[in-house]
C-alpha positions in Angstrom: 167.4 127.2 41.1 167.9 123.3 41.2 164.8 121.4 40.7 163.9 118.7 43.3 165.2 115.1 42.5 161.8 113.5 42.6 158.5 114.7 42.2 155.9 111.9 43.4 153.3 111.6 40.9 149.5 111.5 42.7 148.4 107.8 43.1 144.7 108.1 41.9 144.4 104.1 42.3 145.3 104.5 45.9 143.3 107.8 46.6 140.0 106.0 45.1 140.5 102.8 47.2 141.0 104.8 50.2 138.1 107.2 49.8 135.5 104.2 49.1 136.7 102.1 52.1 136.4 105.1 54.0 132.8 105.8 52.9 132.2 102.7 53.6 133.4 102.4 56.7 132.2 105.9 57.9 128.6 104.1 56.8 129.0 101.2 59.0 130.1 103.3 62.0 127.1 105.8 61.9 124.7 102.7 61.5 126.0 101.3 64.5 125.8 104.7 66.3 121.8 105.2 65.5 121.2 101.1 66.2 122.9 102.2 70.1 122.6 105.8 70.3 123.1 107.8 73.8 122.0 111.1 75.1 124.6 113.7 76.1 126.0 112.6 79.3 125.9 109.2 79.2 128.5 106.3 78.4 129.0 105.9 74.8 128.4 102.6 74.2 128.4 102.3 70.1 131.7 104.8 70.0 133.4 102.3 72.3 132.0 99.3 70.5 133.3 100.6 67.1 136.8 101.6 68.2 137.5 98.5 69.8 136.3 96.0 67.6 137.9 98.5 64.8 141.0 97.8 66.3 140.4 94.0 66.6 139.8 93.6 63.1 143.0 95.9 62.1 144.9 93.0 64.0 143.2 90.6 61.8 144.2 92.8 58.4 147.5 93.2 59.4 148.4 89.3 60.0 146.7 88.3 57.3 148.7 90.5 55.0 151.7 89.8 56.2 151.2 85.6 56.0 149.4 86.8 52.4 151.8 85.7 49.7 151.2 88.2 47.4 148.3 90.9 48.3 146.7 93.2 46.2 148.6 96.6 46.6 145.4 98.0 47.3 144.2 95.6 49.6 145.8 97.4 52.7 144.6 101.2 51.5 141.2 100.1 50.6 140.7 97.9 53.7 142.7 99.4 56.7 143.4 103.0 55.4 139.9 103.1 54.3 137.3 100.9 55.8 138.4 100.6 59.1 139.7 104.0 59.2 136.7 105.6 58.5 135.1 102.8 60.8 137.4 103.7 63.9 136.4 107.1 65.2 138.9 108.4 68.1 137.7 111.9 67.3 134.4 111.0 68.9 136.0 108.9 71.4 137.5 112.1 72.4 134.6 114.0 72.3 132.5 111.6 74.2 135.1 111.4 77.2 135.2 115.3 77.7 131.4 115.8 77.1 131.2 113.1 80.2 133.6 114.9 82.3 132.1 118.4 81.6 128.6 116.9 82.3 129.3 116.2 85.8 130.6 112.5 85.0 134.3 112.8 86.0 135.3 109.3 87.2 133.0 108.0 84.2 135.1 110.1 81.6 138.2 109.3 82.6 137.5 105.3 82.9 136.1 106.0 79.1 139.0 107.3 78.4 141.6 104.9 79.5 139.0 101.9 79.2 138.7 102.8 74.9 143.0 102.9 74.6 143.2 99.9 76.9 140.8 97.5 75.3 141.8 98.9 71.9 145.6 97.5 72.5 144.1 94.5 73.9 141.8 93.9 70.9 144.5 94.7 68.0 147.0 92.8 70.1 144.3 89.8 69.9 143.2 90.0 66.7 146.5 89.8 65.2 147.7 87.1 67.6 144.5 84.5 67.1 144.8 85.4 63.1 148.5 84.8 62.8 148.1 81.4 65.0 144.8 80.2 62.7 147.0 80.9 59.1 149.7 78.8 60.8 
């Protein structure tokens, strides 16, 4: 039996910077979600608030890194990967459209729904584009 040609080694470096941004950045989120919580039901205000300006600051990572000269290697796992990773939560976005369509809130779900990916483009699509004019 041939052995395989490579073998990647675990990158413990990367795996700690990714697992503190994300604590981190799962800590940010549920603070925002008790500071505006909602019932059941109702329009989820702090999910939609996190996901969006989430996305606006993953704009604002990714220009910056790319006009960086030389970054950090772990600047992109600790603070994309990581913080705003954790900080981003489209798993509760989904869960927060269908609990509004199942709860009698149909038209209010589905404008969640497509309202979250919409102003999420807009907002990375933003972010990147205002950062990468400033660091011109």
């Amino acid at each position: 039996m041939a052995e395989p040609a490579f073998v990647p080694r675990p990158r413990w470096d990367v795996l700690a910077a990714v697992g503190t941004g994300g604590a981190l950045g799962s800590l940010a989120r549920y603070g925002l979600s008790v500071a505006v919580p909602h019932s059941r039901g109702e329009f989820a205000l702090s999910t939609f608030a996190t996901n969006v300006s989430g996305c606006l600051l993953i704009g604002v990572l990714m220009a910056a890194l790319t006009a960086a000269a030389d970054p950090h290697r772990l600047l992109r796992p600790f603070l994309g990967v990581g913080i705003l990773g954790g900080y981003t939560t489209f798993s509760t976005y989904a869960t927060d459209s269908l609990d509004l369509v199942t709860t009698g809130h149909p038209f209010t779900g589905l404008a969640y729904a497509f309202g979250t990916v919409a102003a999420a483009l807009v907002a990375v699509y933003a972010g990147h584009e205002i950062t990468r004019a400033m660091l011109k």
